[in-house]
BARO-137010 format. One record per residue (C-alpha): x, y, z; residue number from 0. Coordinates in nm, 4 decimals, always signed. Layout:
residues N
<node <X, Y, Z>, NUM> ...
END
This chain:
residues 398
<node <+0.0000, +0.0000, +0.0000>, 0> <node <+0.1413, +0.3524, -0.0975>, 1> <node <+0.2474, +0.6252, +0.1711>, 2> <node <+0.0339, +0.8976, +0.2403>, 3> <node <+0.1116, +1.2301, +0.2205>, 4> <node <+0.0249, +1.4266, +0.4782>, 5> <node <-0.2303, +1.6045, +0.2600>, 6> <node <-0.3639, +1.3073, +0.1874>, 7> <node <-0.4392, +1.2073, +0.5468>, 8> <node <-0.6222, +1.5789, +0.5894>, 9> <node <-0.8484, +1.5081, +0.3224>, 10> <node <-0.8907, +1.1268, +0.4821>, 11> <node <-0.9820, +1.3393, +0.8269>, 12> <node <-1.2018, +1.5628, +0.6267>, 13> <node <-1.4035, +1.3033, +0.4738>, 14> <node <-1.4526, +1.1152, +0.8223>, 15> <node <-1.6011, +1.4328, +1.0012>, 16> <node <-1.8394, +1.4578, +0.7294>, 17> <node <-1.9216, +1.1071, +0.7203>, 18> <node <-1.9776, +1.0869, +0.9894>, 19> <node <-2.2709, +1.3468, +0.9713>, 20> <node <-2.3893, +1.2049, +0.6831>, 21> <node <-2.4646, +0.9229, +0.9216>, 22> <node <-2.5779, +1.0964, +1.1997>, 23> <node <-2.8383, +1.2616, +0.9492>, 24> <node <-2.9256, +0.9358, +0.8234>, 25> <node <-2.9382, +0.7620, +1.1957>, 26> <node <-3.1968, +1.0562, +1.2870>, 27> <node <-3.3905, +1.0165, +0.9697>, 28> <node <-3.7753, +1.1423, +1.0116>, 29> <node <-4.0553, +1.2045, +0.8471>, 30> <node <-4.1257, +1.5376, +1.0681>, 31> <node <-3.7670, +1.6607, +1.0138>, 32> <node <-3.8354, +1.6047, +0.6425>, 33> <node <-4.1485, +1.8102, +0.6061>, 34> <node <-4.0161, +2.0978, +0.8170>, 35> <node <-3.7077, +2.1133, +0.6128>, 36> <node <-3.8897, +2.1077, +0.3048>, 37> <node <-4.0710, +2.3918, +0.4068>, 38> <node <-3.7261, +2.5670, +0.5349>, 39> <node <-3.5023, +2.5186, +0.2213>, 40> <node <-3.8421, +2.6721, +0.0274>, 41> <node <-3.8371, +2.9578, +0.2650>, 42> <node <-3.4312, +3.0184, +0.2354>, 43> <node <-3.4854, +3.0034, -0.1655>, 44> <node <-3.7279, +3.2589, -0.1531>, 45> <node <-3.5041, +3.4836, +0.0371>, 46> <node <-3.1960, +3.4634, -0.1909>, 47> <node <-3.4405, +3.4979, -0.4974>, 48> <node <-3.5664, +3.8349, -0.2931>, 49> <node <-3.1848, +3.9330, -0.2636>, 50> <node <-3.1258, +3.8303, -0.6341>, 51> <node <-2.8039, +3.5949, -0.5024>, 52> <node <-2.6925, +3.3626, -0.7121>, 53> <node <-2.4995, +2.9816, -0.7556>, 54> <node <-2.2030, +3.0060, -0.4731>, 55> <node <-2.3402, +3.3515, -0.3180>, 56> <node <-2.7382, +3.2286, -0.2590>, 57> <node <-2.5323, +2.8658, -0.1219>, 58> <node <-2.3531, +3.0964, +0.1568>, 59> <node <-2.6557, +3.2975, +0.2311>, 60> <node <-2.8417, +3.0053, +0.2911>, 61> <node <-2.5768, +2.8633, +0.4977>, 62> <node <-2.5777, +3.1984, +0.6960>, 63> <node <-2.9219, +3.1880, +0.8006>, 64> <node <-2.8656, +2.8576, +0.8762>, 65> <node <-2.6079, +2.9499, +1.1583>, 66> <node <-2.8420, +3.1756, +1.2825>, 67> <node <-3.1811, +2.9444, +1.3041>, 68> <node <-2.8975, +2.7484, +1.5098>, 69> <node <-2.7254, +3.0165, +1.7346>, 70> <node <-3.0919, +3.0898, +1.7947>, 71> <node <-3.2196, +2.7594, +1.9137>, 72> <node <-2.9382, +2.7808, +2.1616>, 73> <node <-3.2019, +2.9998, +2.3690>, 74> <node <-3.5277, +2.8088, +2.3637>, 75> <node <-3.4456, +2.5698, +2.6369>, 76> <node <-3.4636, +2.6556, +3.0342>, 77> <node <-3.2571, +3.0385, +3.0516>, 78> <node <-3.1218, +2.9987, +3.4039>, 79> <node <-2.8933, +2.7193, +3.1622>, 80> <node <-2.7385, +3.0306, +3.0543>, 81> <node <-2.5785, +3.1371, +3.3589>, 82> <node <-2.3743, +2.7842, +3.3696>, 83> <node <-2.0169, +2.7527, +3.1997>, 84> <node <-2.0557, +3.0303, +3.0867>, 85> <node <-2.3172, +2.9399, +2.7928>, 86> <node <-2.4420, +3.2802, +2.7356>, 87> <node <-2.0830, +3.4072, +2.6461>, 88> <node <-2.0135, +3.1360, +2.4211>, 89> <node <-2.3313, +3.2244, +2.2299>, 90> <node <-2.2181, +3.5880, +2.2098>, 91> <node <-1.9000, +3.4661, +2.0759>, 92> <node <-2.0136, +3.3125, +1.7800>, 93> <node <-2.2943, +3.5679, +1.6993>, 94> <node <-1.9906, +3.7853, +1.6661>, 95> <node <-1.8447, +3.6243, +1.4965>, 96> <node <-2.1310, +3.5259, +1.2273>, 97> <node <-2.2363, +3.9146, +1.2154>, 98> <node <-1.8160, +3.9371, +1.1210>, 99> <node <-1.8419, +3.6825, +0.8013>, 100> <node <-2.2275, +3.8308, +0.6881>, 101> <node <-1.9959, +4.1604, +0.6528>, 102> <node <-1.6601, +3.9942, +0.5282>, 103> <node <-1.8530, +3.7900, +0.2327>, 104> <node <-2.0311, +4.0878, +0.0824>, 105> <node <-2.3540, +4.0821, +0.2579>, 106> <node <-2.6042, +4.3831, +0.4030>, 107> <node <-2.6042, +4.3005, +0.7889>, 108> <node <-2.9190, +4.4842, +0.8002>, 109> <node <-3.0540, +4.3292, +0.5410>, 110> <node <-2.9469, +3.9344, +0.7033>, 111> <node <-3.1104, +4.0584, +1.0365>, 112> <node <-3.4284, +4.1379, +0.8645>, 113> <node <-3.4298, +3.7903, +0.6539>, 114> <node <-3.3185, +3.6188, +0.9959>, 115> <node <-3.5837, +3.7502, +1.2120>, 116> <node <-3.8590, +3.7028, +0.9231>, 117> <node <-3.7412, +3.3257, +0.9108>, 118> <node <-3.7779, +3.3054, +1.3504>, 119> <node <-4.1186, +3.4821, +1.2743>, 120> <node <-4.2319, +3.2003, +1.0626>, 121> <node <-4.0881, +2.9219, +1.2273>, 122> <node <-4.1079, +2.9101, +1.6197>, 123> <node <-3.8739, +2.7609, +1.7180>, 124> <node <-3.9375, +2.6790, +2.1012>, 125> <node <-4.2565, +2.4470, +1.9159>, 126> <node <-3.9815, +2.2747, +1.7233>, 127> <node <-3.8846, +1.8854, +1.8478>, 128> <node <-3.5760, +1.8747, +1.9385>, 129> <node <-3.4718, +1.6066, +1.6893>, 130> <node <-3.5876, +1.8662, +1.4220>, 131> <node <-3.3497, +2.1278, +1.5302>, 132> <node <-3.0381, +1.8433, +1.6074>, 133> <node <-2.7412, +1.9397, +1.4027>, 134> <node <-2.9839, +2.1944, +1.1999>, 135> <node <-2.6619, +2.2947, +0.9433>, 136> <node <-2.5411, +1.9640, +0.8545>, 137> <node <-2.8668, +1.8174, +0.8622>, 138> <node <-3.0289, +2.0598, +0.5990>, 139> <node <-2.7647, +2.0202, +0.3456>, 140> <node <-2.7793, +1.6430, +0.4055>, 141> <node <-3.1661, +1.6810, +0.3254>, 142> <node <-3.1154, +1.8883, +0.0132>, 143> <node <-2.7919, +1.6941, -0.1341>, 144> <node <-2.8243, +1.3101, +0.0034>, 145> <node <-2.4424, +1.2185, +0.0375>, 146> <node <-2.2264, +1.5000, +0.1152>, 147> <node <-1.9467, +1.3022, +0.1631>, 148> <node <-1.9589, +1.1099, -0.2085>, 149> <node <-1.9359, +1.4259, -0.3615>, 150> <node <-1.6736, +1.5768, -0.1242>, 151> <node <-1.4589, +1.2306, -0.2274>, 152> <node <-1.5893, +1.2811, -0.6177>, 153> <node <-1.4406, +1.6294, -0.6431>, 154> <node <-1.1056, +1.5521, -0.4635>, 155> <node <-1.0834, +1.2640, -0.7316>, 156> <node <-1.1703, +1.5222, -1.0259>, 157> <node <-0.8951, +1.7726, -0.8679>, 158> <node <-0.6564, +1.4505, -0.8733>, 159> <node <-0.5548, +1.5378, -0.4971>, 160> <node <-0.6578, +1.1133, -0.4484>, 161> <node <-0.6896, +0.8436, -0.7030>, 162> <node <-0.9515, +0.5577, -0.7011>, 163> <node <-0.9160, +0.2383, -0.9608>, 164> <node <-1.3032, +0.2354, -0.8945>, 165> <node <-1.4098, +0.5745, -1.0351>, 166> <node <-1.4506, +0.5257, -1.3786>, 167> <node <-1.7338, +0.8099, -1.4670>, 168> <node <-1.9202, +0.5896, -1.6095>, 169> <node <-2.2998, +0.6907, -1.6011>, 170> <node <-2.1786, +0.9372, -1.4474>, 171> <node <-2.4908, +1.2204, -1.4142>, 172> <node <-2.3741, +1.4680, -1.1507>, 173> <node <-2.2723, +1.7974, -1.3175>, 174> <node <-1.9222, +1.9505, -1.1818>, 175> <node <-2.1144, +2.2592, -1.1052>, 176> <node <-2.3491, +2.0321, -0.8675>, 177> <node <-2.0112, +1.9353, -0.7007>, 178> <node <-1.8768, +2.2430, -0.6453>, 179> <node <-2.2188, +2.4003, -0.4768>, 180> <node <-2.2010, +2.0617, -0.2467>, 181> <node <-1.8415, +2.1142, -0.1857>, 182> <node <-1.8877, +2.4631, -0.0926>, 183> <node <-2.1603, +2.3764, +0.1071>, 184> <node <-1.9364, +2.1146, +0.3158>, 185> <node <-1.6615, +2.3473, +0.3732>, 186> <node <-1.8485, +2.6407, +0.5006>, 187> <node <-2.0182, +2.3778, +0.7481>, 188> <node <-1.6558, +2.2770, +0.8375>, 189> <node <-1.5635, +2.5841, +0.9149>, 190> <node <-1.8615, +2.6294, +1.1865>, 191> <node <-1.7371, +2.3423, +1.3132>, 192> <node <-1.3954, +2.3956, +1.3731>, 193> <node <-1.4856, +2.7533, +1.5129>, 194> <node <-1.7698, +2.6219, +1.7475>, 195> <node <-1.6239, +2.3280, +1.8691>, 196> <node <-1.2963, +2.4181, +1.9012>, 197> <node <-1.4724, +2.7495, +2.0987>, 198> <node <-1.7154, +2.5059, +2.3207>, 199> <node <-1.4005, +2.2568, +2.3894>, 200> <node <-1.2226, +2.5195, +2.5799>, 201> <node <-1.4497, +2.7832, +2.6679>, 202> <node <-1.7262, +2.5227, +2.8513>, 203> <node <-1.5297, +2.1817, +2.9437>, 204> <node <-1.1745, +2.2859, +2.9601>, 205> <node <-0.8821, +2.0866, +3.0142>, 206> <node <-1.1520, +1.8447, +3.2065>, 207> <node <-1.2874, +1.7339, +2.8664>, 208> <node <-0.9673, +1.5364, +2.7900>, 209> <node <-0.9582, +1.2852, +3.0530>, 210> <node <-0.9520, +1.0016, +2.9229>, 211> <node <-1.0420, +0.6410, +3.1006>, 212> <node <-0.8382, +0.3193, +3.0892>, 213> <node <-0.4660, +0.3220, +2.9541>, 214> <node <-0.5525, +0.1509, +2.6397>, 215> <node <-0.6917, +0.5057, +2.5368>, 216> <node <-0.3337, +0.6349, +2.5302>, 217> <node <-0.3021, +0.6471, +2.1645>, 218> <node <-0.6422, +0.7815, +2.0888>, 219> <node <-0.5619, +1.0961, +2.3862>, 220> <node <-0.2226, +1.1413, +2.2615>, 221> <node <-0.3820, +1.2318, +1.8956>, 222> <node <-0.6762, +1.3807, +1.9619>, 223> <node <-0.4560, +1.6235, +2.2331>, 224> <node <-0.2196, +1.7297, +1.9688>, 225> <node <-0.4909, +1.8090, +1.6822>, 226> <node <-0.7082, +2.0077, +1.9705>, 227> <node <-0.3925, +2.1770, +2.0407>, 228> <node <-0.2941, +2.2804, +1.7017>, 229> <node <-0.6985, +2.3765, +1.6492>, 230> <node <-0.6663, +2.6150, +1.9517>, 231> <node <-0.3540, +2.7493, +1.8600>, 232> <node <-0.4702, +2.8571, +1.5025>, 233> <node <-0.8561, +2.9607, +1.6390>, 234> <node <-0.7508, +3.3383, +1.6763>, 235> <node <-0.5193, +3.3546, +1.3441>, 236> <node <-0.7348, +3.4536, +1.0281>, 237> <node <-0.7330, +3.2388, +0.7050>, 238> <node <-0.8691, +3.2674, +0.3369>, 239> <node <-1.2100, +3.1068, +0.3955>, 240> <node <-1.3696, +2.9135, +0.1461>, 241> <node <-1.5447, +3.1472, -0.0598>, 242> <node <-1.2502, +3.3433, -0.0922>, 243> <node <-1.0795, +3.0507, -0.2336>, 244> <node <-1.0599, +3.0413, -0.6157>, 245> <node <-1.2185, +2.6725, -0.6410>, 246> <node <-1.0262, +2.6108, -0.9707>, 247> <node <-0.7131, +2.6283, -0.8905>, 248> <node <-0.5822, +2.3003, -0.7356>, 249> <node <-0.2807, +2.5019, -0.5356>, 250> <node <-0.5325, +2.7427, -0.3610>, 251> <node <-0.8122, +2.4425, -0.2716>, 252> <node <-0.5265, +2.2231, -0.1118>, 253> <node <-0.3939, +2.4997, +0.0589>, 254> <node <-0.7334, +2.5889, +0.2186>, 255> <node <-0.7976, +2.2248, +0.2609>, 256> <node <-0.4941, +2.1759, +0.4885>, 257> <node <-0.6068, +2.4773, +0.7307>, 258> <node <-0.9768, +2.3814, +0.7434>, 259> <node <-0.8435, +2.0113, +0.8691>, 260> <node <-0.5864, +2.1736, +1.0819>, 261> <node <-0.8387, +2.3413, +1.2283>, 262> <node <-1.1303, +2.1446, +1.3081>, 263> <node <-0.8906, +1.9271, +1.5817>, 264> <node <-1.0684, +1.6254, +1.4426>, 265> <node <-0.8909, +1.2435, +1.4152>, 266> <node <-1.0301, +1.0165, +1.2177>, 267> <node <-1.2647, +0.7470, +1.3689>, 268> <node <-1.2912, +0.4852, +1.1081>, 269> <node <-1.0043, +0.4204, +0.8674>, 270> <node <-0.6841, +0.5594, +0.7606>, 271> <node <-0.6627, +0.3608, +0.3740>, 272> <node <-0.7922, +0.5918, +0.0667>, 273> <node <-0.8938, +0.2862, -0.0614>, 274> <node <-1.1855, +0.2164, +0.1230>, 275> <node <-1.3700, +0.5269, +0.0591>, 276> <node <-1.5906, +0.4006, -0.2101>, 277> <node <-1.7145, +0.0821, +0.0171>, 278> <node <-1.7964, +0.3697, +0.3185>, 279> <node <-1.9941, +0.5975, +0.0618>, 280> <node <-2.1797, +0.2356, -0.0818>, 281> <node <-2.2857, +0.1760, +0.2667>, 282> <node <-2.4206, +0.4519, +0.3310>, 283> <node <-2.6382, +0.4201, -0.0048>, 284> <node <-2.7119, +0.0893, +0.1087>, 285> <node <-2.8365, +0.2174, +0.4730>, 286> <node <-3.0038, +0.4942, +0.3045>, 287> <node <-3.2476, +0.2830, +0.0465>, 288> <node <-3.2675, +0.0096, +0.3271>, 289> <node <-3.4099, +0.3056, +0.5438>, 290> <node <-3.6302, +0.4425, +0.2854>, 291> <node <-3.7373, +0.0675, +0.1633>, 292> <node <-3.7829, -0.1328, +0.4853>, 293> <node <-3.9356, -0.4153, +0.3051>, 294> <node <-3.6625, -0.4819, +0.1017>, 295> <node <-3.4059, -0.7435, +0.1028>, 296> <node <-3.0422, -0.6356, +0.1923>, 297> <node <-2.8815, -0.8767, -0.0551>, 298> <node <-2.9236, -1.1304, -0.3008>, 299> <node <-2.6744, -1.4169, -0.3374>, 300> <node <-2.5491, -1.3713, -0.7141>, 301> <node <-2.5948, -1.7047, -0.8221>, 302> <node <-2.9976, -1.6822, -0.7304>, 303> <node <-3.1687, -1.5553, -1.0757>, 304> <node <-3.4650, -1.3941, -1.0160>, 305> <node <-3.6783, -1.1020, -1.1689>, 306> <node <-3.8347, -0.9782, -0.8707>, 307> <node <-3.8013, -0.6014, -0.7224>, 308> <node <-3.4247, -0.5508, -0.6560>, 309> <node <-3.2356, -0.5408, -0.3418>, 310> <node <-3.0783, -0.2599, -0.1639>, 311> <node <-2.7525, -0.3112, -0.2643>, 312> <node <-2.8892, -0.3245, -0.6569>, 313> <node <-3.0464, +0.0099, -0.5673>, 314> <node <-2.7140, +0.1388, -0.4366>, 315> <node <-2.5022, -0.0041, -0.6456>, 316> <node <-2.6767, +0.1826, -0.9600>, 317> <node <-2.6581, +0.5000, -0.7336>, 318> <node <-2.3095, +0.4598, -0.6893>, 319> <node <-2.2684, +0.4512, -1.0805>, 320> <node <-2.4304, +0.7829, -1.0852>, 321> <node <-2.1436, +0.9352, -0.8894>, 322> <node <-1.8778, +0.7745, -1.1598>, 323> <node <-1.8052, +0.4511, -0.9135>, 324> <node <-1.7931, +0.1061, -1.0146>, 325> <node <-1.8154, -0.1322, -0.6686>, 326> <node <-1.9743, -0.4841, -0.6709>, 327> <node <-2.2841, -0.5826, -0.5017>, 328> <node <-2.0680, -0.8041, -0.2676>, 329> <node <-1.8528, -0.5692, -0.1707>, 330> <node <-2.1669, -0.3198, -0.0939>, 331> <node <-2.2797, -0.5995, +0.1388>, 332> <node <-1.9847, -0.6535, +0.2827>, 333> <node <-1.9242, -0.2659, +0.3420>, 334> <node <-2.2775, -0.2686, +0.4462>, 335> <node <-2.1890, -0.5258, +0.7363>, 336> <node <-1.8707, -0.3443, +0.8669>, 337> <node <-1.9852, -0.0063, +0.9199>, 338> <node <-2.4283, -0.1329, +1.0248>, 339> <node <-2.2654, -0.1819, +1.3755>, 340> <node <-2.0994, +0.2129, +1.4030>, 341> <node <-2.4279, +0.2758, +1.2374>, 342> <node <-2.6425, +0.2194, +1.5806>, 343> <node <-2.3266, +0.3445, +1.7830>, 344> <node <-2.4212, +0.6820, +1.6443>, 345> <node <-2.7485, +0.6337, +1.7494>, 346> <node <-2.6766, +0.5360, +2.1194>, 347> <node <-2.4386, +0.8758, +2.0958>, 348> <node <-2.7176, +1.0884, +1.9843>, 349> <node <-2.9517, +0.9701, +2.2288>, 350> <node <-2.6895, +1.0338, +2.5177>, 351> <node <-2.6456, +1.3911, +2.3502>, 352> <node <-2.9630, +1.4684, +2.3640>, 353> <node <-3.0772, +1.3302, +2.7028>, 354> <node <-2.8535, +1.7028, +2.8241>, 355> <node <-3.1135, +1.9160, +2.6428>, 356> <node <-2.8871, +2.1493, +2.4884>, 357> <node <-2.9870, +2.2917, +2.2115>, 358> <node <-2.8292, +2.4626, +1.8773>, 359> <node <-2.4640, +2.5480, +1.9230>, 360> <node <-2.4958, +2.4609, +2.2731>, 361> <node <-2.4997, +2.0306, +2.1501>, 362> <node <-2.1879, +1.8723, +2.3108>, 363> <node <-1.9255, +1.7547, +2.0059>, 364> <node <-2.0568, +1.4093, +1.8998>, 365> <node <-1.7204, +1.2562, +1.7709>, 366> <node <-1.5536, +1.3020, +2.1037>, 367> <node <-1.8079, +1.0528, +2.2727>, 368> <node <-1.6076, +0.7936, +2.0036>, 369> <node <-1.2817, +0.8537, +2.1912>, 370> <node <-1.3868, +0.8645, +2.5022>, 371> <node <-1.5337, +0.5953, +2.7817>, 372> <node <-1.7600, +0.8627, +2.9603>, 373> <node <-2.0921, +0.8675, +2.9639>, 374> <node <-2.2082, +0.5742, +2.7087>, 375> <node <-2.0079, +0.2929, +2.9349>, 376> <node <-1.7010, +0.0188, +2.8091>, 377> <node <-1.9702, -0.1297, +2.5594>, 378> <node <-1.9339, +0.1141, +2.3270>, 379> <node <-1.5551, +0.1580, +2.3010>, 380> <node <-1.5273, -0.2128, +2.2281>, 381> <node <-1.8036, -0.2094, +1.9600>, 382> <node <-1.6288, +0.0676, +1.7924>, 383> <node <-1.2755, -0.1157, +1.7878>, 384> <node <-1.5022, -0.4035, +1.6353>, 385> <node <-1.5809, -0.1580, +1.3349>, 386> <node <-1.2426, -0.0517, +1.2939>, 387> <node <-1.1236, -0.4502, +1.2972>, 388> <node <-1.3652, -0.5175, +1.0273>, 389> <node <-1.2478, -0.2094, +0.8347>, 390> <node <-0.9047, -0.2924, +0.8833>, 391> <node <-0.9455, -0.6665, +0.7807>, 392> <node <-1.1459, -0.6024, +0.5127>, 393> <node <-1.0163, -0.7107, +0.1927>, 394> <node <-1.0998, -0.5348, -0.1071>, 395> <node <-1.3420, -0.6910, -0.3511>, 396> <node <-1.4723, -0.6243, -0.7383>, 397> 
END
């Protein structure tokens, strides 16, 4: 197996934060989150039609609003939860700075104040559930655009920054304009990430937040201290953000891609090997149209002929040709059996997340609870090092 540069394992690190929130949306799939954010993402596209933005500018306007729908569900919970670690601070910090990148991009302030408080006008937010408002940024652009992290993996292939045997373009239908407004979407998220989180990490838990249980979780603490560390240090030093990024030049992207990963303090949770990218992305296809189809069969063995109504990983695998990827139905299934088990470790995660009742920007960092043996107990630590096994073990199949 070849080396990887060290750019290579940023992109790797990219692709496994936003995987994992492709799962997280897809682990806290529902019907009631669907039809409000159908009735959202109609709302936001009336507003950037009213402003007469356009392609990448309308994208970070919606994005915008987005950040504030979320700094503003921080509030609708109990307010005396304000006056604890310092909450209400935290909130002003990142209002600030979201009023400082509405200016920086281009944008009327007045103008975003007026769409924002028309949008918490229409949409009350304190009569929201609280799995509608969960992860509101990600989960939006996972509603609108399926697989982020496909097209994330699709567009580092196109800029030739990674190479997969398995990406062939054939039946290929996704336009590279598609994948850039996708992209752009995923990197502005990333950059509320590594801002928030790195901000919450250190403003609210404090060096308390790293201790870790059991000396077996050496490794994992000695990593994830260093990239926290090097995501603190660079929190307060300005960078070219991504729509100041000319996306078609390859020197300027990988530049920008190296900070963003720098600065998000994020290690990867489920494999270090380029090569099984495509298998993760067919799982989650395969999770998805099992999710969506609950009567249908996972798998059929290949050597059973039939003409009945085909199987999810028939579904997925034609999806997968859509994105230019060629992967066997086997090696779907056997993707699909790896990563099923970090699958409902997500949802045990979210449900401990949620049990605090803290709400928007306030939500505890989810991917910590996968290096840590806190509050979820020594069940779940092993049952992730079962995932990675698998991973690891896997062998790749056509």
């Amino acid at each position: 197996m070849p080396v990887l540069t060290e750019f290579q394992t940023s992109t790797i690190t990219l692709l496994d934060y936003l995987y994992f929130h492709d799962i997280v949306a897809l682990k806290t799939f529902s019907n009631e989150k669907s039809f409000f954010y159908k009735k959202l993402v109609h709302s936001l596209m009336l507003i950037v039609e009213k402003r007469q933005y356009e392609y990448l500018k309308a994208e970070h306007y919606q994005h915008l609003l987005l950040v504030g729908i979320d700094l503003n569900a921080s509030y609708i919970d109990d307010p005396s939860k304000l006056k604890k670690v310092d909450n209400e601070k935290f909130i002003r910090a990142l209002n600030e700075e979201l009023c400082w990148n509405v200016i920086e991009a281009g944008f009327c302030l007045d103008a975003f104040e007026q769409d924002m408080n028309d949008l918490l006008d229409q949409y009350s937010l304190a009569e929201l559930g609280r799995d509608v408002l969960y992860k509101l940024v990600s989960q939006v652009m996972f509603y609108q655009f399926d697989n982020i992290t496909i097209c994330v993996f699709q567009r580092f292939i196109n800029q030739k920054f990674i190479h997969s045997g398995k990406y062939v373009k054939k039946d290929q239908k996704h336009t590279p304009i598609f994948l850039d407004i996708v992209f752009f979407r995923a990197m502005l998220f990333l950059e509320y990430e590594a801002f928030k989180n790195n901000l919450l990490l250190h403003s609210q838990y404090g060096e308390e937040f790293f201790k870790f249980k059991g000396a077996d979780c050496l490794n994992r603490e000695m990593a994830l201290r260093e990239a926290r560390t090097q995501a603190k240090n660079l929190n307060t030093i300005s960078y070219r953000k991504i729509y100041q990024t000319n996306l078609n030049s390859k020197k300027d992207v990988k530049s920008y891609l190296t900070n963003v990963e720098q600065r998000l303090g994020h290690e990867a949770l489920l494999t270090n090997n380029l090569a099984n990218w495509v298998s993760l992305n067919g799982a989650w296809h395969v999770m998805h149209t099992a999710l969506t189809n609950p009567d249908k069969k996972i798998y059929r063995q290949l050597d059973v002929i039939s003409t009945i109504e085909p199987t999810c990983c028939e579904i997925a695998q034609k999806e997968m040709r859509e994105y230019g990827f060629e992967i066997s139905e086997r090696s779907l299934y056997d993707a699909y059996n790896c990563t099923k088990k970090f699958y409902e470790l997500i949802g045990i995660a979210v449900n401990e997340v949620n049990k605090a009742k803290l709400y928007g920007a306030l939500e505890p960092v989810l991917t910590h609870f996968f290096f840590f043996d806190s509050m979820i107990g020594p069940s779940f630590k092993n049952a992730l090092e079962e995932v990675n096994t698998k991973l690891k073990n896997k062998k790749a199949k056509t």
